[in-house]
C-alpha positions as CSV (number, residue, x, y, z in Angstrom):
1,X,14.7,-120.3,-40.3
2,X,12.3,-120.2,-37.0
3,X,11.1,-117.2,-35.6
4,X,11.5,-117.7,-31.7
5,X,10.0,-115.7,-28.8
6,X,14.2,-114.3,-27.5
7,X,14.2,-112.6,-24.0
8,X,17.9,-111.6,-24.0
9,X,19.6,-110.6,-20.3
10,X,22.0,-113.2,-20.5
11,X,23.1,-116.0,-23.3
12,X,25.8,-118.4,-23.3
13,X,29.4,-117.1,-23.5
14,X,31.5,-120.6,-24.3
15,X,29.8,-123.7,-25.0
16,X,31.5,-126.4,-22.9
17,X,33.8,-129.5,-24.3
18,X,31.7,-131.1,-27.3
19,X,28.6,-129.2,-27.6
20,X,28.0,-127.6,-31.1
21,X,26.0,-124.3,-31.6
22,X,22.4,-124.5,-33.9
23,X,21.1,-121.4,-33.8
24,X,21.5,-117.8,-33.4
25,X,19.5,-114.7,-32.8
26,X,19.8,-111.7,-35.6
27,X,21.9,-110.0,-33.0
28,X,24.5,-112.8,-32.8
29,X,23.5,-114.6,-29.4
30,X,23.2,-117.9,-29.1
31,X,19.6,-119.6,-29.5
32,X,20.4,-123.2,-29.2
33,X,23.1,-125.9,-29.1
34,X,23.1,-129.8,-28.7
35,X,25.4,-132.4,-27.8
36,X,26.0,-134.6,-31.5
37,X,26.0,-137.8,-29.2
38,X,22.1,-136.4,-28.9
39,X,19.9,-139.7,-29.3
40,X,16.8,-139.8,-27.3
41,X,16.0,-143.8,-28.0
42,X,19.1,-144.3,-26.1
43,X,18.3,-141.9,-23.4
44,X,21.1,-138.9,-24.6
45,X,19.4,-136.2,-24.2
46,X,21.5,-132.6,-24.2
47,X,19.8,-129.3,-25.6
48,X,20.2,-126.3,-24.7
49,X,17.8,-123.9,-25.5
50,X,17.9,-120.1,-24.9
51,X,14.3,-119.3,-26.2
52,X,10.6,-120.3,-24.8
53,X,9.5,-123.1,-26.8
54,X,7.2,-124.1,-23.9
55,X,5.3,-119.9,-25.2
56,X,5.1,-121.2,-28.6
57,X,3.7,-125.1,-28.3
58,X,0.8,-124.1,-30.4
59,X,2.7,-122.0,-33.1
60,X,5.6,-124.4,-33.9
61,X,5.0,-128.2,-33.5
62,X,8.9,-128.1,-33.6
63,X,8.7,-127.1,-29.8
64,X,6.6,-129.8,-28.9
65,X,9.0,-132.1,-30.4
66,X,11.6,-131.0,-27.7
67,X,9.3,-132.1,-24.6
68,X,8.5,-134.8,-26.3
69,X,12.0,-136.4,-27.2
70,X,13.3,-135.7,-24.0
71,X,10.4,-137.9,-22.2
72,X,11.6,-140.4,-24.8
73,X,15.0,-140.2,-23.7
74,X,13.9,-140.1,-19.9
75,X,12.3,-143.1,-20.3
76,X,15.0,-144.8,-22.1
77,X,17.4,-143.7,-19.5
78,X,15.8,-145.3,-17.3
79,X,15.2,-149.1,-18.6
């Protein structure tokens, strides 16, 4: 469980073809979702995030993680 800074004024209604859901708001919406191809070392990189984690660098080192892998997978997408 992760408590996450959740502005709510929109979500996702259907997740496109092969994305799976991760994580959901107490009031159903939801939070997060990935593509299970994700693998950053080989420059996949799909996340979908419906929180702030770029508010909450210093409260979760979870969020820093997400910046981070995706200049991994930048960088890998582009050798």
């Amino acid at each position: 469980e992760l408590l996450v800074n959740s502005y709510h004024h929109q979500g996702v209604k259907e997740l496109g073809q092969n994305l799976v859901e991760m994580a959901w708001a107490p009031d159903g919406v939801l939070e997060g979702f990935y593509d299970p191809t994700y693998d950053p070392q080989s420059g996949n990189f799909v996340v979908g995030l419906q929180f702030h984690p770029e508010r909450m660098l210093q409260d979760y080192a979870g969020c820093a993680e997400v910046y981070k892998a995706f200049g991994r997978a930048c960088w890998a997408y582009q050798q």
